[in-house]
N, CA, C and O atoms as CSV, one atom per row, in Angstrom:
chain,resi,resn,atom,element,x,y,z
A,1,UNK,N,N,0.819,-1.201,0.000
A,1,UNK,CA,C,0.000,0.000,0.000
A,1,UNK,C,C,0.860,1.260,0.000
A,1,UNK,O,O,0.587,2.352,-0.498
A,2,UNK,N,N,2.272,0.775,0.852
A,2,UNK,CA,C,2.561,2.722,0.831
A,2,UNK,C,C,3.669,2.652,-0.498
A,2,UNK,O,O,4.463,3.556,-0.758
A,3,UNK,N,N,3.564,1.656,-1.099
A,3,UNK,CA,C,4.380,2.049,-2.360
A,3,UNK,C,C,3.296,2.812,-3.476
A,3,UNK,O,O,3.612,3.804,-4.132
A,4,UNK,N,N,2.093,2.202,-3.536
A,4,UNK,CA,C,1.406,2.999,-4.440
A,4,UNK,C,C,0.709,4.347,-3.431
A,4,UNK,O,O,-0.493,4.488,-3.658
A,5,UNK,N,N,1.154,5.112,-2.611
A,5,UNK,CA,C,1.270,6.575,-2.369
A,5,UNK,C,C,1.915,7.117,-2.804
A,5,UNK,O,O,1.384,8.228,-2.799
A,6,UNK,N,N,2.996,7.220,-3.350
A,6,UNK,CA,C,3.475,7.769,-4.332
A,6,UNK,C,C,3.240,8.018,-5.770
A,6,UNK,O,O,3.416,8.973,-6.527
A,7,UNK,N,N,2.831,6.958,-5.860
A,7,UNK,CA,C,2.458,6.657,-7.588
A,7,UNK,C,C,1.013,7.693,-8.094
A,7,UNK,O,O,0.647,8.376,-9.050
A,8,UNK,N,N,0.464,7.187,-6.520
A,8,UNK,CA,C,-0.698,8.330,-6.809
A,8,UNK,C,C,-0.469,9.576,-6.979
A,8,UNK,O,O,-0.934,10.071,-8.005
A,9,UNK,N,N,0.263,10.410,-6.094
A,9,UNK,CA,C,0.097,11.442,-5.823
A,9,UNK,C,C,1.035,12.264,-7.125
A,9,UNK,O,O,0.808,13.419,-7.486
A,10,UNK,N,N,2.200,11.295,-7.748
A,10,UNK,CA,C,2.481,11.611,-9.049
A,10,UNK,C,C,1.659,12.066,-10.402
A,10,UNK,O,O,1.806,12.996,-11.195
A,11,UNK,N,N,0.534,10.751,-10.273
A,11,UNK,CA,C,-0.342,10.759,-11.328
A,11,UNK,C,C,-1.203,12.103,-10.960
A,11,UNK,O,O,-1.329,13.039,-11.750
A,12,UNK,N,N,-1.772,12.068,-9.662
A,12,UNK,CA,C,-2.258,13.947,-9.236
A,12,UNK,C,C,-1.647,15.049,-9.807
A,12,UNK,O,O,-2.116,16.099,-10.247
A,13,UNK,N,N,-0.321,14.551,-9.706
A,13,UNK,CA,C,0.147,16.124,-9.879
A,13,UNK,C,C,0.180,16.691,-11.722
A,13,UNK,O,O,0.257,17.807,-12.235
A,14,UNK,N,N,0.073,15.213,-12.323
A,14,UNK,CA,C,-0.035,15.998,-13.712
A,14,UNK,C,C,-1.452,15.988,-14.062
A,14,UNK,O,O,-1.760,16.971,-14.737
A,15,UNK,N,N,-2.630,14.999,-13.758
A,15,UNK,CA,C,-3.933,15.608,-13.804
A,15,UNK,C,C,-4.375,16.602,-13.986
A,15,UNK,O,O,-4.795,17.266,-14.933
A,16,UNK,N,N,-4.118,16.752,-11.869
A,16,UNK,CA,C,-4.937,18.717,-11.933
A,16,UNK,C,C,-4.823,19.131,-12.762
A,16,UNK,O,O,-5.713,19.106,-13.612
A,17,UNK,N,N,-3.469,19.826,-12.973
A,17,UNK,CA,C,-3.206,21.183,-14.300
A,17,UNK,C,C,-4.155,20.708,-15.624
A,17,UNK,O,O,-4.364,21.488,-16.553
A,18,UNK,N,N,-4.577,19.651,-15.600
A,18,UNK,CA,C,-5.317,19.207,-17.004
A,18,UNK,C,C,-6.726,19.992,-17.112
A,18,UNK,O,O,-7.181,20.456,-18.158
A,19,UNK,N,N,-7.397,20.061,-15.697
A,19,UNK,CA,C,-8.944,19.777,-15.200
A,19,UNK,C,C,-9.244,21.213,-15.653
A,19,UNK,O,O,-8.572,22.237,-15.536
A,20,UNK,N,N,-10.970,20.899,-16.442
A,20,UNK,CA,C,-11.530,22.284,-16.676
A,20,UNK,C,C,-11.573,23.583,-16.320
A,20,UNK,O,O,-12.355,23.824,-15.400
A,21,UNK,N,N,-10.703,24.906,-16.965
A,21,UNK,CA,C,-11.028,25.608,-15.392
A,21,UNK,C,C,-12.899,26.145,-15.437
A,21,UNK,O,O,-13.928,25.972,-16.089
A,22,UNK,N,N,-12.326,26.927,-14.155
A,22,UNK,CA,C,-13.955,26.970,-13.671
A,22,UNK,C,C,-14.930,28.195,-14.391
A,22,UNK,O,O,-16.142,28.332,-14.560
A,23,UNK,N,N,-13.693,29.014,-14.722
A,23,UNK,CA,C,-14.687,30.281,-15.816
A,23,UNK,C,C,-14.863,29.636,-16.825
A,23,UNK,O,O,-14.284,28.694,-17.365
A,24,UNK,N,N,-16.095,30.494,-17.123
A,24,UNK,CA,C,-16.308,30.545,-18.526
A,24,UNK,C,C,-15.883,31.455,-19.419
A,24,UNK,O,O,-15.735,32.672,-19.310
A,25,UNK,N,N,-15.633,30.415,-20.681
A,25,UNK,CA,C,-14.445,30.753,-21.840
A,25,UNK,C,C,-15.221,32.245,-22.590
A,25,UNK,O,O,-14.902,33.433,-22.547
A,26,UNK,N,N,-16.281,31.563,-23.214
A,26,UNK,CA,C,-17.080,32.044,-23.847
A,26,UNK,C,C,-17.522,34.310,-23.250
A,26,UNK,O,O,-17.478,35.335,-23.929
A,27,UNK,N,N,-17.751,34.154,-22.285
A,27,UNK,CA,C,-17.699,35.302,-21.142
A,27,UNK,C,C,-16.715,35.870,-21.298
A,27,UNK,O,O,-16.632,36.980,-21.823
A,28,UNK,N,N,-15.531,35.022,-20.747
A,28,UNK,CA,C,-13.869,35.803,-20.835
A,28,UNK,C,C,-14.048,36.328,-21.970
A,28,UNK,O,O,-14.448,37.492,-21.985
A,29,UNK,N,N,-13.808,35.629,-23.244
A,29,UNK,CA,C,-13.919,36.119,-24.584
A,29,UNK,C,C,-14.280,37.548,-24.844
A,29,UNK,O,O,-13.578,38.435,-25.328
A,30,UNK,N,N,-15.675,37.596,-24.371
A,30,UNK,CA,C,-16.254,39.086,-24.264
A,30,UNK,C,C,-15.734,40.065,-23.471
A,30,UNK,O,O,-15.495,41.166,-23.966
A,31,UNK,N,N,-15.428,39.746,-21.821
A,31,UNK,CA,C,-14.924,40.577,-21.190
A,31,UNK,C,C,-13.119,40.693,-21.895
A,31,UNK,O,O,-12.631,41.752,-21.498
A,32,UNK,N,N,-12.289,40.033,-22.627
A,32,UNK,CA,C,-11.376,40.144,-22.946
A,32,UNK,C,C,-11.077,41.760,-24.102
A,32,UNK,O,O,-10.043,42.426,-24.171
A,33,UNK,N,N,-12.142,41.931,-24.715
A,33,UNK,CA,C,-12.030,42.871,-25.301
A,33,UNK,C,C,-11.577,44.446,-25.175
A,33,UNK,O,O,-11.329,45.187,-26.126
A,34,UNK,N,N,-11.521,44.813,-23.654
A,34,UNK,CA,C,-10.537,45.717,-23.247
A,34,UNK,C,C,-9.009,45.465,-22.840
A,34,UNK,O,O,-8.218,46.393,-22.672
A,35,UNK,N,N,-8.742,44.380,-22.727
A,35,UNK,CA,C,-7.473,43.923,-22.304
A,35,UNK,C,C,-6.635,43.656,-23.682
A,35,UNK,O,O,-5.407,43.638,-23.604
A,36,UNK,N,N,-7.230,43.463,-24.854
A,36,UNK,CA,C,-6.782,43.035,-25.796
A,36,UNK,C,C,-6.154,44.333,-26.417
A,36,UNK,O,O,-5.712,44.219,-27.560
A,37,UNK,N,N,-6.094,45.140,-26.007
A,37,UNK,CA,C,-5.401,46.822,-26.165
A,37,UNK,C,C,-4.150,46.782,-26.015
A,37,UNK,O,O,-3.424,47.368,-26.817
A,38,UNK,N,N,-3.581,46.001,-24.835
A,38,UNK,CA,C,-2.247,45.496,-24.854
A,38,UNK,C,C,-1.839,44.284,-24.536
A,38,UNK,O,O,-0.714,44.082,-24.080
A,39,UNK,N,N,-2.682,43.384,-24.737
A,39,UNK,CA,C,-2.582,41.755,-24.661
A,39,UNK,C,C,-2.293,40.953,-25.538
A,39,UNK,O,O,-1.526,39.993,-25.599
A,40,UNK,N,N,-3.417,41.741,-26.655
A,40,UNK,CA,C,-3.364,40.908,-28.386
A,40,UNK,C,C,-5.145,40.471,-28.199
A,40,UNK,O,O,-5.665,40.468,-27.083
A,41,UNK,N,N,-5.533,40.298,-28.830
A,41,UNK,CA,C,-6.691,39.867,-29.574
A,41,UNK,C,C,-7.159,38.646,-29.115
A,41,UNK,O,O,-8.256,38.462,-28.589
A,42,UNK,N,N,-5.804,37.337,-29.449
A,42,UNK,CA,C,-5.616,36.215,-29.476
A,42,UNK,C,C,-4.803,36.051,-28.209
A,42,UNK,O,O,-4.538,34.870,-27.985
A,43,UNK,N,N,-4.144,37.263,-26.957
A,43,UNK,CA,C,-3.798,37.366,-25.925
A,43,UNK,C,C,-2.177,36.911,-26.316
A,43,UNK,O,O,-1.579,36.075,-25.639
A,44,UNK,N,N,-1.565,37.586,-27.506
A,44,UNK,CA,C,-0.478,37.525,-27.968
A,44,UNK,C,C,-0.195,39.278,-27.936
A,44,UNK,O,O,-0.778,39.975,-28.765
A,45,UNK,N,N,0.828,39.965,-26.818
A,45,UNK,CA,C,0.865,41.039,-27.386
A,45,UNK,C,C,1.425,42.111,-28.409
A,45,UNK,O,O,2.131,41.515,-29.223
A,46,UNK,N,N,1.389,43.104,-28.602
A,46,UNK,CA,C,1.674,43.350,-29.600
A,46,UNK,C,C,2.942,44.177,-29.388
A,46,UNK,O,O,3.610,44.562,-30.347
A,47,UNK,N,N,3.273,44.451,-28.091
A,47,UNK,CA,C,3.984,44.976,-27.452
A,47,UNK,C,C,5.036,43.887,-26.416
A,47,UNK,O,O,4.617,43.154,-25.521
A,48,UNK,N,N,6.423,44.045,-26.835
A,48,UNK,CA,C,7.145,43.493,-25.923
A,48,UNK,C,C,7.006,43.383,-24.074
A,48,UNK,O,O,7.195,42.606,-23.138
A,49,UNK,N,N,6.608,44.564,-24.348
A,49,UNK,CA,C,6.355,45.247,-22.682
A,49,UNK,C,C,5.537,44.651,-21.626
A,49,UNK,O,O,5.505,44.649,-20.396
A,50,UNK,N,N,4.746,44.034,-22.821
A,50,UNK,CA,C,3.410,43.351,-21.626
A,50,UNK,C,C,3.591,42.118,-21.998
A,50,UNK,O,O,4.296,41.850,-22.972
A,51,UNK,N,N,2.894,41.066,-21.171
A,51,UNK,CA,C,3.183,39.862,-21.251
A,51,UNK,C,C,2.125,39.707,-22.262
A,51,UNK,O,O,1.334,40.551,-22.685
A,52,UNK,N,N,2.282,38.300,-22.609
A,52,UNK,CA,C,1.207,37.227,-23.656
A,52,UNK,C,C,0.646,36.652,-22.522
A,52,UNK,O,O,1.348,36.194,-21.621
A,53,UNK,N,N,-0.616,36.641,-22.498
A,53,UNK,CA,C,-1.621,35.505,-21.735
A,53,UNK,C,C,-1.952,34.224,-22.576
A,53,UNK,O,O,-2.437,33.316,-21.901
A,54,UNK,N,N,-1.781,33.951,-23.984
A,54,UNK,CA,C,-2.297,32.725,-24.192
A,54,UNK,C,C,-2.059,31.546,-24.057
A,54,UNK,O,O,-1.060,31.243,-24.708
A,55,UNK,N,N,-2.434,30.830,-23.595
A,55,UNK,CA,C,-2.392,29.505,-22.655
A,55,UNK,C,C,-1.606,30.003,-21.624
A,55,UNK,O,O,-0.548,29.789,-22.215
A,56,UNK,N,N,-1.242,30.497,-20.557
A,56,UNK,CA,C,-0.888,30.666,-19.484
A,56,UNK,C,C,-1.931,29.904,-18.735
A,56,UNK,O,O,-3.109,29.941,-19.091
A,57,UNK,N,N,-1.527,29.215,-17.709
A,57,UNK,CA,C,-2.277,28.227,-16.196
A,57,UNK,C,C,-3.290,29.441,-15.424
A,57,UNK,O,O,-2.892,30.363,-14.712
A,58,UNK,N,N,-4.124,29.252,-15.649
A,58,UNK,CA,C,-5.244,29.461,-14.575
A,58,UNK,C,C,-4.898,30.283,-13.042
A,58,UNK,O,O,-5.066,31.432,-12.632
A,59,UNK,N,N,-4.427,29.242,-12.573
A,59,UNK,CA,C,-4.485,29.454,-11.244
A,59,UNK,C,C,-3.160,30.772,-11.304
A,59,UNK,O,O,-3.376,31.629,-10.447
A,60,UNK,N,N,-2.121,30.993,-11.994
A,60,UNK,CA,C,-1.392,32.139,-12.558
A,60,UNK,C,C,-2.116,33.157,-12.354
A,60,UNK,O,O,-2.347,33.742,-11.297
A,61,UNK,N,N,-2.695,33.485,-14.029
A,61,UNK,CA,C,-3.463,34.573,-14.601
A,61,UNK,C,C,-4.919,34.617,-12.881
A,61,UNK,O,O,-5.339,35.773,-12.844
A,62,UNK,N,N,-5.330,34.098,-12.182
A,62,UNK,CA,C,-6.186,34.349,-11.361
A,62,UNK,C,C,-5.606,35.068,-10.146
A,62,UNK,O,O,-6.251,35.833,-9.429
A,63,UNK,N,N,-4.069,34.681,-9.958
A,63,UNK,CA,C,-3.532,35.149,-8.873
A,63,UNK,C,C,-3.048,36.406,-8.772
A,63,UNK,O,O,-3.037,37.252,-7.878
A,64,UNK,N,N,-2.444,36.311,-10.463
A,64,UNK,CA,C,-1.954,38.105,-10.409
A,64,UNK,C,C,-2.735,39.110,-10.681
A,64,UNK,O,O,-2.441,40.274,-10.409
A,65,UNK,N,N,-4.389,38.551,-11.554
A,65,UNK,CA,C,-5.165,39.187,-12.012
A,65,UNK,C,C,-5.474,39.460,-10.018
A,65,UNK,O,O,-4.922,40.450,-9.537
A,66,UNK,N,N,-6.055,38.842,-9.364
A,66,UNK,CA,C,-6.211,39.199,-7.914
A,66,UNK,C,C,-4.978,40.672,-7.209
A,66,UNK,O,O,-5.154,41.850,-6.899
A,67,UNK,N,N,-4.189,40.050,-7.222
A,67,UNK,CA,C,-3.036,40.504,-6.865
A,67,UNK,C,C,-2.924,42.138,-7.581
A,67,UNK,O,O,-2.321,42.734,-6.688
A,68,UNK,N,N,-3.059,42.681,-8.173
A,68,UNK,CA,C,-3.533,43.780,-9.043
A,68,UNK,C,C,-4.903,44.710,-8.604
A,68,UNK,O,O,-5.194,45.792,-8.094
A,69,UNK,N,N,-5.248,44.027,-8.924
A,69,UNK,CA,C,-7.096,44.027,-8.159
A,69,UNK,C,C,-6.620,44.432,-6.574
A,69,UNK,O,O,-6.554,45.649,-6.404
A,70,UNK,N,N,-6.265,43.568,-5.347
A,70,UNK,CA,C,-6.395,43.611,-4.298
A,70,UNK,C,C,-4.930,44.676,-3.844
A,70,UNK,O,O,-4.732,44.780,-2.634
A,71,UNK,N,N,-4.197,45.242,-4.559
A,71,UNK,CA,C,-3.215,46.304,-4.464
A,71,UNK,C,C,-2.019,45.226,-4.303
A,71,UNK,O,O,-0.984,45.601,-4.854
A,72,UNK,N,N,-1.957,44.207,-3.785
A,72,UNK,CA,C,-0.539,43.027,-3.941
A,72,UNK,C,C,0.246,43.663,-5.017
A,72,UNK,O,O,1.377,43.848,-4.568
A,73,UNK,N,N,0.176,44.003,-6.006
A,73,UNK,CA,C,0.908,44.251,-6.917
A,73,UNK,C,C,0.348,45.092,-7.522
A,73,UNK,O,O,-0.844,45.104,-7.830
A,74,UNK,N,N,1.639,46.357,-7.888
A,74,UNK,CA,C,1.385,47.666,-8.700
A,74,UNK,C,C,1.539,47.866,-9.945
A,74,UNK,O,O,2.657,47.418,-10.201
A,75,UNK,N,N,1.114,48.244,-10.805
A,75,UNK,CA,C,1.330,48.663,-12.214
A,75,UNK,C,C,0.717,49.806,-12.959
A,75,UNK,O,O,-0.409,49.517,-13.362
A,76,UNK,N,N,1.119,51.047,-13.274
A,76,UNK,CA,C,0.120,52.205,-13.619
A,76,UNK,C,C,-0.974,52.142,-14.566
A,76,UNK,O,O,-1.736,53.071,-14.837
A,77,UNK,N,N,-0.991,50.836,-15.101
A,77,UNK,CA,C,-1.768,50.714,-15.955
A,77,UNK,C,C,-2.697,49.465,-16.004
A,77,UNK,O,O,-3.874,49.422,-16.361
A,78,UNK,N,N,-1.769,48.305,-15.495
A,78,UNK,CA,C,-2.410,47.128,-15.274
A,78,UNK,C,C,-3.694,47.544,-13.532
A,78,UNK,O,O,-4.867,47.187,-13.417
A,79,UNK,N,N,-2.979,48.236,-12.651
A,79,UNK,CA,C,-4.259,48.036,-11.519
A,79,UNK,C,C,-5.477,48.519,-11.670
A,79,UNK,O,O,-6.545,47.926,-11.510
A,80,UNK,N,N,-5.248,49.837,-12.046
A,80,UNK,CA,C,-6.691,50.627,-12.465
A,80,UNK,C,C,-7.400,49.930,-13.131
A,80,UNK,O,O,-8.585,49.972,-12.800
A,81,UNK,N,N,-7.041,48.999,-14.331
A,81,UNK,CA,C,-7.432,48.268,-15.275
A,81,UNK,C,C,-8.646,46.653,-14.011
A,81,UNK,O,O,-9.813,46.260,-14.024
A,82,UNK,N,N,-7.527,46.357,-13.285
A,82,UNK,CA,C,-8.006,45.258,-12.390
A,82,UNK,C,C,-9.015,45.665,-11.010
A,82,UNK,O,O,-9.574,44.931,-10.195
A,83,UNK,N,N,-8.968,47.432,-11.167
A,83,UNK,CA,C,-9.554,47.683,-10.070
A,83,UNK,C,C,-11.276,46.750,-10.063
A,83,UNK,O,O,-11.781,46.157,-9.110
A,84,UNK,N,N,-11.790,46.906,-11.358
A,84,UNK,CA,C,-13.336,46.833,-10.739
A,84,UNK,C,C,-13.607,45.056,-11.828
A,84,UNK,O,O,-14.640,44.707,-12.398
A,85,UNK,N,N,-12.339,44.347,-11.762
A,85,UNK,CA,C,-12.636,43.016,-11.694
A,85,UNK,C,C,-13.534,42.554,-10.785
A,85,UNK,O,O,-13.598,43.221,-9.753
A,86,UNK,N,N,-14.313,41.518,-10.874
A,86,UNK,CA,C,-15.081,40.420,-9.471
A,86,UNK,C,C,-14.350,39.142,-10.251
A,86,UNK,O,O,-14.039,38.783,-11.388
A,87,UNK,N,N,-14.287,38.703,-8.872
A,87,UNK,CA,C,-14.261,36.965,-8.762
A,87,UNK,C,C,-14.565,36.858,-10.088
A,87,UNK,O,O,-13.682,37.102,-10.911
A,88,UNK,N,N,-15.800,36.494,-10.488
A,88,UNK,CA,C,-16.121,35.730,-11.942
A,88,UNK,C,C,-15.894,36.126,-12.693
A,88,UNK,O,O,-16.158,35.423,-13.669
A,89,UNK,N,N,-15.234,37.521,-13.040
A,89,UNK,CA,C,-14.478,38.186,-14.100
A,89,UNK,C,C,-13.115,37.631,-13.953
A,89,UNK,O,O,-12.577,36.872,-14.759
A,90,UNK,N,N,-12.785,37.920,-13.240
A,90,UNK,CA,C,-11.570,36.691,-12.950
A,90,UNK,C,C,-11.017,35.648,-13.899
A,90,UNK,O,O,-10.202,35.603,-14.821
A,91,UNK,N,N,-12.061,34.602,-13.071
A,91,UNK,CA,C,-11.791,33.331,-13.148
A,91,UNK,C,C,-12.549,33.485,-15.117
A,91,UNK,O,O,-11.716,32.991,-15.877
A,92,UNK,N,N,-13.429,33.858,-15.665
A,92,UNK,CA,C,-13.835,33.959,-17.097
A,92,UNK,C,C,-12.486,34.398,-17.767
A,92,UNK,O,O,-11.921,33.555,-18.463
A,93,UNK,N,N,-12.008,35.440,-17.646
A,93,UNK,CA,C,-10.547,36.014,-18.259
A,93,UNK,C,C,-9.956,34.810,-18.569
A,93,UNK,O,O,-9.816,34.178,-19.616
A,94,UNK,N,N,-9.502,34.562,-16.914
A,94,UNK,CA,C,-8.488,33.553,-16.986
A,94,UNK,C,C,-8.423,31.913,-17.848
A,94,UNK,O,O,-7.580,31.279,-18.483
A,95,UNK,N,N,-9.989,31.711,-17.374
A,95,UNK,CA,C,-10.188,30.416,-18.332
A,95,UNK,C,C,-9.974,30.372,-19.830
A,95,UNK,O,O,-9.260,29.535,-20.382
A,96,UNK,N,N,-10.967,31.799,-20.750
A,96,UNK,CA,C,-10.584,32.553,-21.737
A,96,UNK,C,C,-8.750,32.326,-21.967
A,96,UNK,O,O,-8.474,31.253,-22.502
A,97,UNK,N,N,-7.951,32.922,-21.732
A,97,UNK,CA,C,-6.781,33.381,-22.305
A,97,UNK,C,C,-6.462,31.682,-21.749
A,97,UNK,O,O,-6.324,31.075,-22.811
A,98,UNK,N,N,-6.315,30.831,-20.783
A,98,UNK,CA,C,-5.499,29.753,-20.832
A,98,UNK,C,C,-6.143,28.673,-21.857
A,98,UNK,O,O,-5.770,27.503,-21.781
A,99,UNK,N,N,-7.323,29.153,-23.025
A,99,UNK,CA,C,-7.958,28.342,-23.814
A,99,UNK,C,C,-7.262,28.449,-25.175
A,99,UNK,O,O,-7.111,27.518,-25.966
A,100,UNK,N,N,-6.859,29.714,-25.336
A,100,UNK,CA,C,-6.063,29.966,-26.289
A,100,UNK,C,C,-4.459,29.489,-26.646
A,100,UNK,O,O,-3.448,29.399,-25.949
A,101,UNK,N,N,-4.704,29.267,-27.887
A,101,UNK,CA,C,-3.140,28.138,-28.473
A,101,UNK,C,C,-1.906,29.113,-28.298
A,101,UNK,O,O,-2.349,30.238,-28.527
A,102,UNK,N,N,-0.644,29.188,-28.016
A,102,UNK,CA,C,0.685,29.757,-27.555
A,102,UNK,C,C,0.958,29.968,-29.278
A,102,UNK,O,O,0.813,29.030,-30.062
A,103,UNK,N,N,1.303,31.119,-29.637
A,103,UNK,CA,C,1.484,31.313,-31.168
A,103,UNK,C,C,2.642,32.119,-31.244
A,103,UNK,O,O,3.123,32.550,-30.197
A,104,UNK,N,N,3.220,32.416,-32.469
A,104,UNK,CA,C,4.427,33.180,-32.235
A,104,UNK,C,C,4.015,34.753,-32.949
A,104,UNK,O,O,3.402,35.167,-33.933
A,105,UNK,N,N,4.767,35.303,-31.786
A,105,UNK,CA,C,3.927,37.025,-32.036
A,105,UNK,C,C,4.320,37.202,-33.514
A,105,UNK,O,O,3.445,37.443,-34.345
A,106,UNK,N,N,5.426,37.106,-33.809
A,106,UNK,CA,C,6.264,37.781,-34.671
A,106,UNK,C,C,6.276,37.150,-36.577
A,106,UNK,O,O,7.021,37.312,-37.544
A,107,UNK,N,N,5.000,36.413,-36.301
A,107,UNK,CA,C,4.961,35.571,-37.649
A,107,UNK,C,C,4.093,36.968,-38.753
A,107,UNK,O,O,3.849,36.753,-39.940
């Protein structure tokens, strides 16, 4: 028995990251349309300066999108932007941009 505790908790650890996230894509999509100003469209930006969100992990994009939002982290442009996020704006963004395929900006 305690040899397969390990085995399990291996097979856990690449699961999770698999599992649906909990926003909805479809939502993000829509609410994505102000962020896509310096994100990209496709959450590829167009600008070196800012990061790419597409396919980035969930639980990431939810923490810093929080983190922004809740003053944790400053940016003159990114907080104001995160000020009047909720929870389910959130987690929709985030599901949104980690749905999207990793592309190369520069094609």
């Amino acid at each position: 028995m305690n040899g397969k505790i390990p085995i399990l908790a291996a097979i856990l650890i690449f699961v999770l990251p698999a599992t649906a996230p909990a926003g909805d894509i479809e939502a993000g999509r829509e609410k994505s349309k102000t962020c896509a100003a310096c994100h990209g469209a496709v959450g590829i930006s167009p600008n070196t300066s800012w990061p790419n969100l597409a396919n980035q992990q969930v639980a990431y994009l939810v923490k810093q999108m929080k983190a922004f939002r809740d003053g944790e982290r400053s940016d003159p442009w990114m907080s104001p932007m995160a000020k009047s996020l909720t929870d389910e704006d959130i987690e929709d963004l985030a599901a949104f941009y980690n749905s999207l395929p990793v592309r190369d900006a520069y094609q």
